[in-house]
C-alpha positions, 0 to 999 in steps of 0.5 A: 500500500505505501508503494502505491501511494508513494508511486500516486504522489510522485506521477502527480507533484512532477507535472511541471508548471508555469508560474507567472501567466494566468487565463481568461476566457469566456464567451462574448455576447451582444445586447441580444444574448447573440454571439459576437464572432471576430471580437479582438481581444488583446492586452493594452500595449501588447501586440498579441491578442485572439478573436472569438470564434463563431460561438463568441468563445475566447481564451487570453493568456495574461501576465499575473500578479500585475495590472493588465488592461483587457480590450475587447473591441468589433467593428459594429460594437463599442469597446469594452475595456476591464482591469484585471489583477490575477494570481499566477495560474488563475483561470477566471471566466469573463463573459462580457456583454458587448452594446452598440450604444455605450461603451463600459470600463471596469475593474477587477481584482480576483484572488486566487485563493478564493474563501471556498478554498481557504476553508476546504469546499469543494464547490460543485458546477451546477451545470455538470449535475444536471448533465452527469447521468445517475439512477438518482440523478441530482447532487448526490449523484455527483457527490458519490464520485468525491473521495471520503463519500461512499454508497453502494446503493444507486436507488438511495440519495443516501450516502455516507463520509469518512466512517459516518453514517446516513444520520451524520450530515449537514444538508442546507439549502439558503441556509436552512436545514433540510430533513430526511424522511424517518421510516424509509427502509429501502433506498427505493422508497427515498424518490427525489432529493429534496434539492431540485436541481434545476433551481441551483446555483450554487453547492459547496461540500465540506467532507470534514473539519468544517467551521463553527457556523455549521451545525451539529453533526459528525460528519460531512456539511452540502451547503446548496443555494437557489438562484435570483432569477435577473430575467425569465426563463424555463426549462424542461426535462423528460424521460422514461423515469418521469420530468421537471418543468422550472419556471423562473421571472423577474418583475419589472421594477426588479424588486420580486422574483421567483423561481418554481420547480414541478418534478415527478418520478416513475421508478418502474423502469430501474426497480423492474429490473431487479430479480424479483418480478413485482406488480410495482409502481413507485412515484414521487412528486415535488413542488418548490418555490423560492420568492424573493423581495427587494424591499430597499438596499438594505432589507431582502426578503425571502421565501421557500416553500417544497410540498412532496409526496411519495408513494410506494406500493409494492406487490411482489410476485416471485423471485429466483437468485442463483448463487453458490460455485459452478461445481455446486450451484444453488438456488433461492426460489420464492414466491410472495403473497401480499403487498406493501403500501407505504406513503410519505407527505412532507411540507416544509416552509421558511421565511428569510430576512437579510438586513444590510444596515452598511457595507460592513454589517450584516443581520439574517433572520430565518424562521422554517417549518418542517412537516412529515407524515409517514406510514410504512404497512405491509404485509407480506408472505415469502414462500421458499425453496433452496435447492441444487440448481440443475447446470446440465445444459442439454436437460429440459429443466436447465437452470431449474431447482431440481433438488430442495434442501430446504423449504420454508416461509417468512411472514412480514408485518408492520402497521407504522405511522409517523408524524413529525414537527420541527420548527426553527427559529434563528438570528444571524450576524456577520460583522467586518471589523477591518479589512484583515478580519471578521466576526460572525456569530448566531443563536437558534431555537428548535422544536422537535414535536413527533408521534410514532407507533411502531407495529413490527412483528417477523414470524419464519417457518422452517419445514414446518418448524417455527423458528423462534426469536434468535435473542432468547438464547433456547437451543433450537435443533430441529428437526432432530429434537423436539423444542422446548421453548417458548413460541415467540415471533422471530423478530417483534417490535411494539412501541408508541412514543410521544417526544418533544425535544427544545433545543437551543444552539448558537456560535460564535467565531473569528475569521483573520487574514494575515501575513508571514513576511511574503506568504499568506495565511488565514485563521478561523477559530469559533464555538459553538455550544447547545442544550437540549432535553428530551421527554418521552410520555410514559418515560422519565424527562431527560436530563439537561444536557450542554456541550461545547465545540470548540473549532479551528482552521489554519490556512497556509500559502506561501509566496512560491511559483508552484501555486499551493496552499496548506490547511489544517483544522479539526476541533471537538464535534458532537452530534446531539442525538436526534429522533431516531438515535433515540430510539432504541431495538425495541422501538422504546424512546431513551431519553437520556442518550449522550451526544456523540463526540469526535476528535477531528483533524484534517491535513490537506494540500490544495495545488493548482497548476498547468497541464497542457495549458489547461488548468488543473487541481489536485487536493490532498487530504489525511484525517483522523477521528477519535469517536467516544460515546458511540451510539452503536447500530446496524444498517438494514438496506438504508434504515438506521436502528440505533442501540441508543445505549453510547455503550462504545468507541471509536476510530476512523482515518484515512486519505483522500485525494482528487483531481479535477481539471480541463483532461478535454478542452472546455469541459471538468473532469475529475478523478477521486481516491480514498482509503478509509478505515473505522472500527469500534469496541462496544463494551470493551470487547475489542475493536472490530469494524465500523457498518461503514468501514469501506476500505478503498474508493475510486471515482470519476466523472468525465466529459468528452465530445467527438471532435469530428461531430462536436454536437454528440456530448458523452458523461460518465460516471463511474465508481467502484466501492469495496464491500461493506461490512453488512453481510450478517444477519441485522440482529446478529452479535458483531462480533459473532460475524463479520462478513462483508458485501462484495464489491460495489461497481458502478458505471452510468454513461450518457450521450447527448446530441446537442442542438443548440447551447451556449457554445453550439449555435444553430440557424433552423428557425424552431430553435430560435426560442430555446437557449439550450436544446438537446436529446440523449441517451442513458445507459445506466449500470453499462458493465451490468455488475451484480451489486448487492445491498444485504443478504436474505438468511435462509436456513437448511434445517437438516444441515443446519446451515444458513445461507447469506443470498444476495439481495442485488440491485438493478440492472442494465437499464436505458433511458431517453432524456429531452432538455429544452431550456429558454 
């Protein structure tokens, strides 16, 4: 392992660079949102100089670390002239807008070492979500292919961040926190992300020692911020897996805006092609909306508002998966009676204010209500045989269970309902004291209301014989001697809770910016600090509880050619327990469950350089965790079931690394590394691994066109994830197994012919209206890898054995997609 890092180091640090130019490119339009071709664009007092293309697309090498005036001038056109300082090796877009009445002059000064890559975001071009293909399309897809972010579920927006879990990441959007659904079980009762994709334009993504500001959680922050429409616009997508429809103005006074997005999704299409044949129809459907108001230059309102309801019935019918080895090949074969019908209907509402009262303070006033209400019922027979398979391939009965070593049944109920209120209440500042440093801080209030009724209960015949619950330690050897014990279902689970939980949080922190002789550096440190106390109807109330965060980040760069930058942060993070890490096996609310506590330090490089006078980024990053009061779980499909009992410790490090950059002119690309260990000791009996100790991880996303038809686009994604541990049954000892899954493999491929874009212009009259026009085609899961998500546990009770059979994931699926956008 160290020669395969050592060998990754040195391929990437011996690129050689140039040191003293930087770019600027960008595509030059008219008062029309025309194209302007043969505009010379050339550095003042410079000889040198290029002329837009066709499509009004440039690119100009300049001197960097000084002054330089940009003219842009045509012969029908009044001039445009721009001041631009950059730093060596910046690349900054420039799409001027050229008039033939007035001619504009301006000044900029851009820094290479932006905020965002001072505090170690990784920031994510809306553009490029909405092209990559996915069986989940939208952000997550994309976030799936960084280093440190692990899935290995492509039906889940679900995902997990340097040894957390699902229940360990920040998501916000404008600023306002966004929840998950509580019953989801199975990654295909998720549907759409809340985010809509369409209306973004803006996504940040911190995988570790992120500051104070953010909330608490352990793991990760998706920081997303909806757009201001400046005029009127549309979009739409359809597809076999469903459409959106994004509709966007501006009033003429410029004051109000807003921006609308219908979606709808029809799984039917990825979900039929798994093994197990279903009468199945899963649909989600979502409405957002995000108003703005510009009351004055100093006060903006806003408001965004999402309604959604998914749908979920389930109705399988038979299954058959083939497994074991080619001299001994085995068979699960099953037969279902029954359904499952489960419904989620969430309402989300927030206001915003932002008072700007000079250029040097500001206040932000966020109010948000969030409101769910779920129901998971079902009940469902499974019916099996396990037998030897018949591999004679000139026999009739090829590929038929000839032999049964067993048979048996399983019988599935649940009657669970779920309804949840979570109201927050927050105030924001952000004040600049100088020009070298400022001061931020908030304090919030959150009310956390939920009523849920848990009814669960899993009863498993084997050849006639009941199989008791496994935790009640009788000695079960049937058929051979009669059992004694008592008749228990296999699994039951009966609760009603009632909680309400006050939260108060807040945080404070400083950010400053200096120098060390000729180098750079900047400095935040903060706290956050919150209290909470839980209450449970029936239950004792739990104690007040309080904890402090103290955060810190340290950013270095020095004065070389080579153009990098060194971080270092961490601090203490907790993660307040929330509704589900309440509630333990039993379904039984305990109220006095501890936050989680971690000890978090990350070391990163970022380095920017030239590669075939393209620019390119490589990010280097080591962490480690030091985790105690773990409150232990177990993972079923994407359901969390915490022990709630903090009864452990934990671990977790690794490396991750990422390059990104122009490996085709014109388009991003990147590839993604990461190394992950993780373990725990419940109890003091040893460590052993995490339920998300993925080992290795490698990613890439990448675009390409075909220049000789440079209309036809191709995107690719593409992920590989060793298996996970989860190969065990869900209420096994973990230290009585630890299988793992095999290996996940995933690779989505998409190509897209383009009519009409920002860079491909057309001269047919139909798609005069559409700034953008295309038709693709999706292949996804292209390699058709068998990926599997759990085990069904099957039982041969004359051998006595159990048998893990895969549950596997789709298939080889395509998909037709139109985009038409005003």
């Amino acid at each position: 392992m160290k020669n395969i890092f050592f060998v990754f180091f040195v391929a990437l640090f011996s690129l050689t660079v140039s040191a003293q130019k930087a770019r600027v490119k960008g595509v030059i339009l008219d008062e029309f949102n025309n194209p302007v071709e043969n505009v010379s664009v050339k550095v003042e007092d410079k000889d040198q100089g290029t002329v837009t293309n066709e499509n009004g697309f440039y690119i100009l090498e300049v001197e960097a670390n000084k002054k330089v005036t940009v003219t842009f001038s045509h012969v029908s056109l009044k001039k445009y002239v721009l001041v631009l300082t950059l730093k060596s090796n910046e690349d900054f877009e420039l799409n001027p807008r050229m008039n033939s009445k007035v001619e504009e002059f301006g000044e900029v000064f851009v820094v290479g070492s932006s905020k965002k890559r001072i505090e170690g975001v990784t920031t994510i071009d809306p553009v490029v979500i909405r092209k990559i293909p996915g069986a989940n399309p939208g952000i997550e897809n994309i976030i799936k292919t960084l280093p440190g972010v692990y899935s290995n579920n492509e039906l889940s927006t679900s995902y997990a961040v340097r040894g957390g879990n699902y229940d360990e990441n920040l998501v916000y959007v404008n600023e306002i926190e966004v929840y998950r659904p509580f019953l989801i079980r199975s990654g295909q009762q998720e549907g759409l992300s809340f985010t809509n994709t369409d209306m973004v334009q803006n996504v940040d993504f911190s995988a570790g020692g992120f500051q104070s500001k953010y909330g608490d959680k352990l793991s990760s922050v998706l920081d997303i911020t909806y757009r201001n429409p400046k005029r009127f616009g549309a979009s739409l997508e359809a597809s076999l897996l469903g459409g959106s429809l994004t509709v966007e103005g501006v009033s003429k006074n410029q004051k109000w805006s807003n921006i609308t997005g219908i979606r709808y999704r029809d799984n039917s299409l990825l979900v039929n092609s798994q093994e197990t044949q279903t009468n199945f129809r899963p649909t989600f459907f979502d409405v957002q909306s995000l108003l703005n108001f510009n009351a004055s230059t100093k006060w903006n309102f806003s408001f965004l508002g999402n309604i959604s309801q998914n749908r979920y019935n389930y109705q399988p019918l038979t299954r058959q998966t083939n497994f074991g080895t080619i001299d001994e090949p085995i068979a699960l074969l099953v037969f279902y009676e029954g359904q499952e019908k489960d419904k989620y209907l969430t309402f989300f509402g927030a206001g915003k204010a932002v008072y700007q009262y000079n250029e040097k303070n500001k206040l932000k006033f966020i109010a948000s209500a969030y409101h769910t209400q779920e129901q998971e019922y079902y009940d469902i027979l499974a019916e099996y045989r396990l037998g030897e398979v018949d591999s004679n391939i000139g026999s009739e009965t090829f590929g038929d269970v000839v032999f049964s070593r067993g048979i048996g049944s399983q019988l599935n109920h649940a009657r669970n309902d779920l309804d949840a209120l979570i109201v927050n209440a927050e105030v924001k500042g952000f004040h600049e004291l100088n020009e070298k440093s400022q001061i931020e801080w908030g304090a919030k209030f959150t009310l956390e209301d939920i009523r849920d009724r848990l009814v669960e209960w899993e009863v498993i015949d084997s050849a006639g014989f009941s199989l008791p619950n496994p935790i009640l330690d009788y000695v079960n050897n049937q058929p051979y001697n009669p059992y004694i014990g008592p008749l228990a279902p296999y699994q039951n689970i009966r609760a009603t809770n009632y909680t309400r939980i006050n939260r108060l949080s807040g945080y404070l922190q400083w950010n400053y910016r200096g120098k060390i002789g000729s180098h750079d550096y900047w400095l935040n440190t903060g706290i956050r600090a919150h209290e909470w106390q839980v209450t449970a109807d029936g239950r004792p109330d739990g104690d007040v509880q309080i904890t402090f965060s103290p955060r810190a980040q340290f950013a270095f760069k020095p004065n070389w050619n080579k153009d990098m930058m060194f971080r270092l942060s961490g601090g203490l993070y907790h993660q307040p327990p929330f509704y589900r890490e309440l509630r333990d096996y039993d379904g039984v609310v305990q109220t006095n469950v501890k936050a989680q506590q971690s000890i978090h330090v990350v070391l990163s490089n970022d380095y920017s350089f030239k590669m075939w006078s393209r620019p390119f980024k490589l990010v280097s990053e080591a962490y480690y965790k030091n985790i105690t009061d773990v409150n232990t779980y177990t993972i079923d499909n994407v359901r969390i079931r915490y022990r709630a009992n903090n009864n452990a410790e934990a671990y977790a490090y690794g490396f991750d690394a990422r390059l990104n950059g122009e490996f085709v002119p014109g388009t991003e690309s990147w590839f993604s590394f990461g190394y992950l260990k993780t373990e725990e000791n419940q109890d003091g009996r040893g460590f052993i691994a995490r339920p998300t100790d993925q080992r290795l991880k490698f990613g890439m996303l990448f675009q390409d066109y075909m220049p000789n038809i440079p209309n036809l686009k191709l995107y690719l994604n593409l992920v590989y994830n060793t298996g996970l541990p989860g190969g065990s049954p869900s209420y096994a000892d973990p230290y009585a197994y630890q299988l793992r899954l095999n290996d996940y493999r995933r690779a989505d491929v998409g190509f897209s012919y383009v009519f009409k874009d920002a860079g491909i212009q057309s001269r047919k009259m139909w798609l005069k209206p559409f700034n953008e026009f295309s038709l693709g085609l999706e292949i996804f899961n292209l390699f058709n890898n068998q990926n599997s998500i759990t085990n069904t546990w099957v039982r041969d009770v004359y051998t006595k054995s159990q048998y893990g059979i895969p549950n596997y994931m789709t298939t080889r699926v395509f998909n037709i997609k139109l985009v038409a956008r005003l």
